[in-house]
Backbone and ligand atoms as CSV (ligand in chain L), in Angstrom:
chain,resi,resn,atom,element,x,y,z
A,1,UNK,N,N,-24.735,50.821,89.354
A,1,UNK,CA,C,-25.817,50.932,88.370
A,1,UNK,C,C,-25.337,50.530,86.963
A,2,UNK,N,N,-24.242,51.295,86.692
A,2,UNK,CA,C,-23.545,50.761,85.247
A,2,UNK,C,C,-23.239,49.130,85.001
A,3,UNK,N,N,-23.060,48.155,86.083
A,3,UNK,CA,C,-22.583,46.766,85.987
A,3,UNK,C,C,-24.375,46.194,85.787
A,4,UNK,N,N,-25.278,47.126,86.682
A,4,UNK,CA,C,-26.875,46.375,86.436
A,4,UNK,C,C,-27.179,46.547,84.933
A,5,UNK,N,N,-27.001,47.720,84.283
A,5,UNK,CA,C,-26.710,48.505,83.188
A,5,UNK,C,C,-26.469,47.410,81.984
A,6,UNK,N,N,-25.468,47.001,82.005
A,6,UNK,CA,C,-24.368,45.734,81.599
A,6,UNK,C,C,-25.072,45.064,81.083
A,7,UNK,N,N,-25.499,44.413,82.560
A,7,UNK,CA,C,-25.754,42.900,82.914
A,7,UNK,C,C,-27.142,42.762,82.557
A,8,UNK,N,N,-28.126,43.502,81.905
A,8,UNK,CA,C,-29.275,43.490,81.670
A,8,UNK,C,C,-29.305,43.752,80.286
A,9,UNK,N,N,-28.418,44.044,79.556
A,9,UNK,CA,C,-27.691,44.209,77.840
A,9,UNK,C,C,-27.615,43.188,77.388
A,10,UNK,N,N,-26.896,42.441,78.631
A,10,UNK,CA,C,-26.286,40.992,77.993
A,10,UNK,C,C,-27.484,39.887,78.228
A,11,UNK,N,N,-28.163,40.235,79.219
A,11,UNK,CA,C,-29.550,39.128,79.534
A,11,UNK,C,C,-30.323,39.285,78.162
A,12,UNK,N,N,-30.651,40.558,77.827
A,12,UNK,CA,C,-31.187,40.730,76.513
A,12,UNK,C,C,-30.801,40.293,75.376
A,13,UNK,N,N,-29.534,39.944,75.291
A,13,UNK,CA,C,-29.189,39.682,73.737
A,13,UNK,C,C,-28.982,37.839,73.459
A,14,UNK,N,N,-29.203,37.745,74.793
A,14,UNK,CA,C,-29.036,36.060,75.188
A,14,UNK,C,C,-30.880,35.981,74.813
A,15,UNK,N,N,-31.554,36.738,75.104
A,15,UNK,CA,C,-32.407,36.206,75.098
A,15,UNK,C,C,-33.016,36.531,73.988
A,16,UNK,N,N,-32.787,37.724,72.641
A,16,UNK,CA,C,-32.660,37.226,71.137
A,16,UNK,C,C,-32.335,36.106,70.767
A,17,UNK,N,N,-31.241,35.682,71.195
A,17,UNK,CA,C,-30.790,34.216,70.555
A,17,UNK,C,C,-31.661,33.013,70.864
A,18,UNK,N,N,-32.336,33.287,71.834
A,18,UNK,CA,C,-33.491,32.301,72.064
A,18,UNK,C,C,-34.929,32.786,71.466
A,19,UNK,N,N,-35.075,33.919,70.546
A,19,UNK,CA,C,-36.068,33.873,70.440
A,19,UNK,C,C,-37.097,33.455,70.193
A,20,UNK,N,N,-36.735,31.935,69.311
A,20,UNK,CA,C,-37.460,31.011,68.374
A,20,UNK,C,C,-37.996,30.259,69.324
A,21,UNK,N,N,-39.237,30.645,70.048
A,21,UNK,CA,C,-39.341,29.821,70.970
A,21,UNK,C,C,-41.378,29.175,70.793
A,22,UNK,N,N,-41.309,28.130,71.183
A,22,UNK,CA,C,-42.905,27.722,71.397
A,22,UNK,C,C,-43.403,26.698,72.662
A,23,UNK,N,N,-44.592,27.297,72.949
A,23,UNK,CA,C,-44.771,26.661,74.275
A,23,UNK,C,C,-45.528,25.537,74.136
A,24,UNK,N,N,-45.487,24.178,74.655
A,24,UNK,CA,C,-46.487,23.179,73.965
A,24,UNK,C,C,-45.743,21.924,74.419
A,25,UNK,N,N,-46.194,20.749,74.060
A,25,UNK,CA,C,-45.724,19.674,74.386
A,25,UNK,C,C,-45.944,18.688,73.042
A,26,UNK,N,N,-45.225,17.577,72.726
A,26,UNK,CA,C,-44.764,17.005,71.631
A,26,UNK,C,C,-45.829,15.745,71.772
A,27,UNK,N,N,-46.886,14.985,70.967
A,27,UNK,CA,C,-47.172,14.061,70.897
A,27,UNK,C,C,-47.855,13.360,70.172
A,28,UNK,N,N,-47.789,12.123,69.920
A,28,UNK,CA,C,-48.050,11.549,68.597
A,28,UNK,C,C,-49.160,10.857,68.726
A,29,UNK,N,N,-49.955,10.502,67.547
A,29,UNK,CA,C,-50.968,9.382,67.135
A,29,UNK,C,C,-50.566,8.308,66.063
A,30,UNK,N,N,-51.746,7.755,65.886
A,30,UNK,CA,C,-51.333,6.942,64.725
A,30,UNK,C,C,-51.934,7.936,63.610
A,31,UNK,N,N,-50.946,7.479,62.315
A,31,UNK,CA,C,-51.291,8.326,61.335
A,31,UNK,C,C,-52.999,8.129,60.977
A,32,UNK,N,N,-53.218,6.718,60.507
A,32,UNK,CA,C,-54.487,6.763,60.362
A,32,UNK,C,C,-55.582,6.998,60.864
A,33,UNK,N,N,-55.516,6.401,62.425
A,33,UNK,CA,C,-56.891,6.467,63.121
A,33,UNK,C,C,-56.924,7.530,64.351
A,34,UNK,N,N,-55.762,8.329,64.095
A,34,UNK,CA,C,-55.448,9.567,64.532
A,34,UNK,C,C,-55.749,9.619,66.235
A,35,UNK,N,N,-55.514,8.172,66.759
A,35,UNK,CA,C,-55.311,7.998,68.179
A,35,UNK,C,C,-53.957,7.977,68.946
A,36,UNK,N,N,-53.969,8.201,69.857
A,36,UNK,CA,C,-52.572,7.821,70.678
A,36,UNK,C,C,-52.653,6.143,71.094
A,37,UNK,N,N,-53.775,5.860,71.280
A,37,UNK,CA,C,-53.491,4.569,71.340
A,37,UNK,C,C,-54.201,3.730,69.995
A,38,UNK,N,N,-53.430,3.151,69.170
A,38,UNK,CA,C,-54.340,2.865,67.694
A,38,UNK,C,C,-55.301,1.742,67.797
A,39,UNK,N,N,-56.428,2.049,67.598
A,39,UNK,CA,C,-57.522,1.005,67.350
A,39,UNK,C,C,-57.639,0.165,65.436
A,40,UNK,N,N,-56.765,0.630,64.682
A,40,UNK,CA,C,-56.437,0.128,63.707
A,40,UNK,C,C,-56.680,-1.386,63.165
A,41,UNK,N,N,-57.390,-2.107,62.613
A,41,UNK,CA,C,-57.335,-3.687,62.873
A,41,UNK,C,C,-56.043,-4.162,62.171
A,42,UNK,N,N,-55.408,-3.219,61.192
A,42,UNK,CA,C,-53.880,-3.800,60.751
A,42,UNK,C,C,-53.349,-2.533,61.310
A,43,UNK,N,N,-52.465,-3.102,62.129
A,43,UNK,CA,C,-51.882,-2.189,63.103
A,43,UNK,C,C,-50.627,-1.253,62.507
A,44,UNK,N,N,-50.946,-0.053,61.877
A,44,UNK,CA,C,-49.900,0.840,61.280
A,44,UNK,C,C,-49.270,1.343,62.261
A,45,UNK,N,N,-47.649,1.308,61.807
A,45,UNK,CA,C,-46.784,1.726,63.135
A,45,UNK,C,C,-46.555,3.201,62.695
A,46,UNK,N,N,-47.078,3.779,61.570
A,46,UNK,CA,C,-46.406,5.208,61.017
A,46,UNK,C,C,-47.136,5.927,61.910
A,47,UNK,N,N,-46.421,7.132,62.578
A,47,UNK,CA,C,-47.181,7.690,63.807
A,47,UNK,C,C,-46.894,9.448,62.824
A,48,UNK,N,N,-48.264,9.604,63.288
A,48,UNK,CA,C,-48.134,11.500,63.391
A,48,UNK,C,C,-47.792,12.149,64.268
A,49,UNK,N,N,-46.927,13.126,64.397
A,49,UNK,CA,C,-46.377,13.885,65.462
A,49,UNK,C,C,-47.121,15.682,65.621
A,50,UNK,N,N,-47.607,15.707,66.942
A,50,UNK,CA,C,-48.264,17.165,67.083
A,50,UNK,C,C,-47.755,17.918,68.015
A,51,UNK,N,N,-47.517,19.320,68.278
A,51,UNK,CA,C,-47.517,20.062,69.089
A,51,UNK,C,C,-48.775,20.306,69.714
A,52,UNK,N,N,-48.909,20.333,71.193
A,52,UNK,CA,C,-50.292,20.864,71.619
A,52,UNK,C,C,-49.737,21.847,72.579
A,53,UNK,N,N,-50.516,22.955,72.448
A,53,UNK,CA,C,-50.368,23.908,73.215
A,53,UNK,C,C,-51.465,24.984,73.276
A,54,UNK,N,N,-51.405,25.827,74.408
A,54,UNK,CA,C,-52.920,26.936,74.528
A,54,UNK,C,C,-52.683,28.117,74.069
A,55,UNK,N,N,-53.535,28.409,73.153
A,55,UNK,CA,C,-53.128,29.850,72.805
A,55,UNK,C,C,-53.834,30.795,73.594
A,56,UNK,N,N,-53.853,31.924,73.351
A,56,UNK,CA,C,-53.335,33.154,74.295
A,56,UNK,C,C,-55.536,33.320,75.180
A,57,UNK,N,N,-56.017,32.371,74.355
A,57,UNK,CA,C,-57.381,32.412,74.659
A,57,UNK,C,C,-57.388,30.993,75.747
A,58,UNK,N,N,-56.723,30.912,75.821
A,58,UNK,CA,C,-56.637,29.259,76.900
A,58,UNK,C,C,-57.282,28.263,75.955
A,59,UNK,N,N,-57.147,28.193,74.460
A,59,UNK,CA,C,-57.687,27.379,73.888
A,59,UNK,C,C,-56.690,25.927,73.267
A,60,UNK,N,N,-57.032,24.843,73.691
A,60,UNK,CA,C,-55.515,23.634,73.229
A,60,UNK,C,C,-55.909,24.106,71.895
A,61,UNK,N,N,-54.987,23.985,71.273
A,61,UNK,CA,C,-54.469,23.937,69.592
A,61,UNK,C,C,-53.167,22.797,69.375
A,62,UNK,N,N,-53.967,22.158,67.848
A,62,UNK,CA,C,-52.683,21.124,67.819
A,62,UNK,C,C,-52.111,21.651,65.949
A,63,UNK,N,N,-50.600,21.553,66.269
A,63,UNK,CA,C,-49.902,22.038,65.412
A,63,UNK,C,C,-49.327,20.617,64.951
A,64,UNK,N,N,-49.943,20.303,63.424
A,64,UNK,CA,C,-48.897,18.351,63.060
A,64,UNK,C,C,-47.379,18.596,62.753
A,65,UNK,N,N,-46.474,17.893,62.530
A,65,UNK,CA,C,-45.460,18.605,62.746
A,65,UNK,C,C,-44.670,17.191,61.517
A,66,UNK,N,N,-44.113,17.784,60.493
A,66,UNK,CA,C,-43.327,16.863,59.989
A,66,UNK,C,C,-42.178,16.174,60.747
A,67,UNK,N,N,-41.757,14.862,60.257
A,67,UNK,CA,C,-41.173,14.043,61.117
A,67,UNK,C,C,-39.574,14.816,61.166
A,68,UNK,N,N,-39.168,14.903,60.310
A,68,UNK,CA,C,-37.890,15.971,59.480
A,68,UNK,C,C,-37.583,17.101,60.375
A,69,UNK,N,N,-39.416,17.530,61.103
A,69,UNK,CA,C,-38.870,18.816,61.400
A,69,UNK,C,C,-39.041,18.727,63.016
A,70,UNK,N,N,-39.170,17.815,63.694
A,70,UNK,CA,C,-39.319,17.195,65.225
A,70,UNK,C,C,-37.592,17.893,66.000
A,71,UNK,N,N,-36.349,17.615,65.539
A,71,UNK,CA,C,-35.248,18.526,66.178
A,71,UNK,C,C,-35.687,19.616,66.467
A,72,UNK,N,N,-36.095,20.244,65.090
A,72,UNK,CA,C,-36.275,21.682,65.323
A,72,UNK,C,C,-37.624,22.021,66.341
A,73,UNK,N,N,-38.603,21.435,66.331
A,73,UNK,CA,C,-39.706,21.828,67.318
A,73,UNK,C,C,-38.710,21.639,68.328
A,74,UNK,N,N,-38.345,20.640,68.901
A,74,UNK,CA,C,-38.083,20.154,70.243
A,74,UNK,C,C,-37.016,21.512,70.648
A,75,UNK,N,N,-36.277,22.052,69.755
A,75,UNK,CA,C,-35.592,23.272,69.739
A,75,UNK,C,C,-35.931,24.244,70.831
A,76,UNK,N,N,-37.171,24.712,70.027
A,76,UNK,CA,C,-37.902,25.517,69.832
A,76,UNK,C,C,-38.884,25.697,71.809
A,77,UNK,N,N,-38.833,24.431,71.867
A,77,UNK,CA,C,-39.524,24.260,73.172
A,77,UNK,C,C,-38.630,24.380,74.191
A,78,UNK,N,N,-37.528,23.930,73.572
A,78,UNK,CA,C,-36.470,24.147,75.179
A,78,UNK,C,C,-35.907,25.801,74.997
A,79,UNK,N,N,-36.238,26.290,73.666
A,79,UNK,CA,C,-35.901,27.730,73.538
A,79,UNK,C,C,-36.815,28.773,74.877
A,80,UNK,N,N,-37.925,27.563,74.711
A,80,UNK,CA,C,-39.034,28.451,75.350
A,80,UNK,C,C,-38.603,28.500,77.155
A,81,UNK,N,N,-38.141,27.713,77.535
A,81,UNK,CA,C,-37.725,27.351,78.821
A,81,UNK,C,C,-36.401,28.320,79.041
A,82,UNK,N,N,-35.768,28.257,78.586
A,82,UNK,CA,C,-34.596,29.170,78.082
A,82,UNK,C,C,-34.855,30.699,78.508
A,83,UNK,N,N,-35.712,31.192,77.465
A,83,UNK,CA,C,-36.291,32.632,77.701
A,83,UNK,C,C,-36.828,32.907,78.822
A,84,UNK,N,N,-37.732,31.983,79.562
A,84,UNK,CA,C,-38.430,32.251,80.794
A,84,UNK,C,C,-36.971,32.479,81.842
A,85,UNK,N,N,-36.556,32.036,82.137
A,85,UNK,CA,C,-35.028,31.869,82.764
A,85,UNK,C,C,-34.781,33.231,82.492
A,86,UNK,N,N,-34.128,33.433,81.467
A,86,UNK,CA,C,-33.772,34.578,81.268
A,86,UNK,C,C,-34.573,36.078,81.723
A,87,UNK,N,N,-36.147,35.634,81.168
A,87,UNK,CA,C,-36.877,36.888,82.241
A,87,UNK,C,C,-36.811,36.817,82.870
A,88,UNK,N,N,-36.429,35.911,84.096
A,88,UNK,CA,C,-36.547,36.606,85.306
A,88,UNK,C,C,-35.173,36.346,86.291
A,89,UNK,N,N,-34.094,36.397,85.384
A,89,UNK,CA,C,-32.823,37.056,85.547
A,89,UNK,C,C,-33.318,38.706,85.264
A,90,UNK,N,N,-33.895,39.193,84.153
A,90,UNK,CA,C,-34.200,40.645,83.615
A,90,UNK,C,C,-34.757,40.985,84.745
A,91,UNK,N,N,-35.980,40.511,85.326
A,91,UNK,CA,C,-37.142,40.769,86.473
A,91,UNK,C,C,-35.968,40.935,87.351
A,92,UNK,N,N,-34.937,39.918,88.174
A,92,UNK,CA,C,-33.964,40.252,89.449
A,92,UNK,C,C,-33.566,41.664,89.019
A,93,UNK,N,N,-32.988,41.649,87.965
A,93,UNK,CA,C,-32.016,43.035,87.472
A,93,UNK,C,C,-32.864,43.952,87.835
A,94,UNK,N,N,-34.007,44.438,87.333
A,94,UNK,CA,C,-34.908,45.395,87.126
A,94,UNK,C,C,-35.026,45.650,88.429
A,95,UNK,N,N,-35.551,44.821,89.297
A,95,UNK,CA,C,-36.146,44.946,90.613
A,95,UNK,C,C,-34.423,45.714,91.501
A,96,UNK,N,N,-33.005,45.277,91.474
A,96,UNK,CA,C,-31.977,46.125,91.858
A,96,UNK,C,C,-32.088,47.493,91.159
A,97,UNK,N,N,-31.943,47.586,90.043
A,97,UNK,CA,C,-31.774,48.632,89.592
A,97,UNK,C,C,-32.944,49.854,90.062
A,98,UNK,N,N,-34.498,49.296,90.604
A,98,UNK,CA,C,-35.482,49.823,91.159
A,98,UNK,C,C,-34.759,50.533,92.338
A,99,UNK,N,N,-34.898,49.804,92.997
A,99,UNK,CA,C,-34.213,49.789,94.654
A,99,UNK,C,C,-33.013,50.439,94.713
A,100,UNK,N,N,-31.615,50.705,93.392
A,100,UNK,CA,C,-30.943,51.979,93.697
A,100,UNK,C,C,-31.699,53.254,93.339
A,101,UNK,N,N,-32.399,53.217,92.316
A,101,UNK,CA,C,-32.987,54.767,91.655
A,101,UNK,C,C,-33.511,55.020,93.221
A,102,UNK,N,N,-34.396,54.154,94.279
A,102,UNK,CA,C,-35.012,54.588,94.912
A,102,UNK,C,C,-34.278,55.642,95.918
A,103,UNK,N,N,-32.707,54.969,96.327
A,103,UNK,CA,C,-32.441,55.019,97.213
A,103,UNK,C,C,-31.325,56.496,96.751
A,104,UNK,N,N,-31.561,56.759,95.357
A,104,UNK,CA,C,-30.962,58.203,95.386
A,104,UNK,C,C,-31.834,58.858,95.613
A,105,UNK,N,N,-33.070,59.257,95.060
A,105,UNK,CA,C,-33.972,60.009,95.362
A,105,UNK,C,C,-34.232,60.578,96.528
L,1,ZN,ZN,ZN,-54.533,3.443,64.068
């Protein structure tokens, strides 16, 4: 019990370090005509970059995202992949540590 104990301390503090996390996917338009594919008649190559993702209402939301700050989103998204991993390392743990309490009782 003390090593599940442990080992569910350390899943936790791994998974602080990931906390910065967002769920969504990365994608761009053109700046002006705010398409993914540009209908522009002088064809601007400067592209806007968005996060899209659903918030907790199943609703898409798009987040624009400075170009500067694209590392850090992309971060942020594999943070999110990261954490899921990690819950359900916590979920295995939890579910042993279930199954001894049971089996003193
Ligand atoms: Zn355009």
């Amino acid at each position: 019990m003390k090593e599940l104990i442990a080992k569910r301390r350390r899943l936790l503090k791994e998974l602080m370090k990931c906390s910065n996390f967002v769920r969504g996917s990365i994608n761009s338009v053109c700046a002006k005509c705010n398409r993914s594919h540009c209908i522009c008649e002088i064809k601007n190559s400067k592209r806007a970059y968005r996060l899209t993702y659903k918030n907790s209402e199943q609703k898409t939301r798009i987040v624009y995202i400075p170009e500067a700050k694209l590392p850090k989103i992309r971060k942020m998204i594999a943070n999110y992949s990261k954490s899921r991993k990690i819950t359900e390392q916590i979920i295995e743990t939890n579910i042993k540590m279930f199954k001894k309490e049971n089996r003193r009782s």
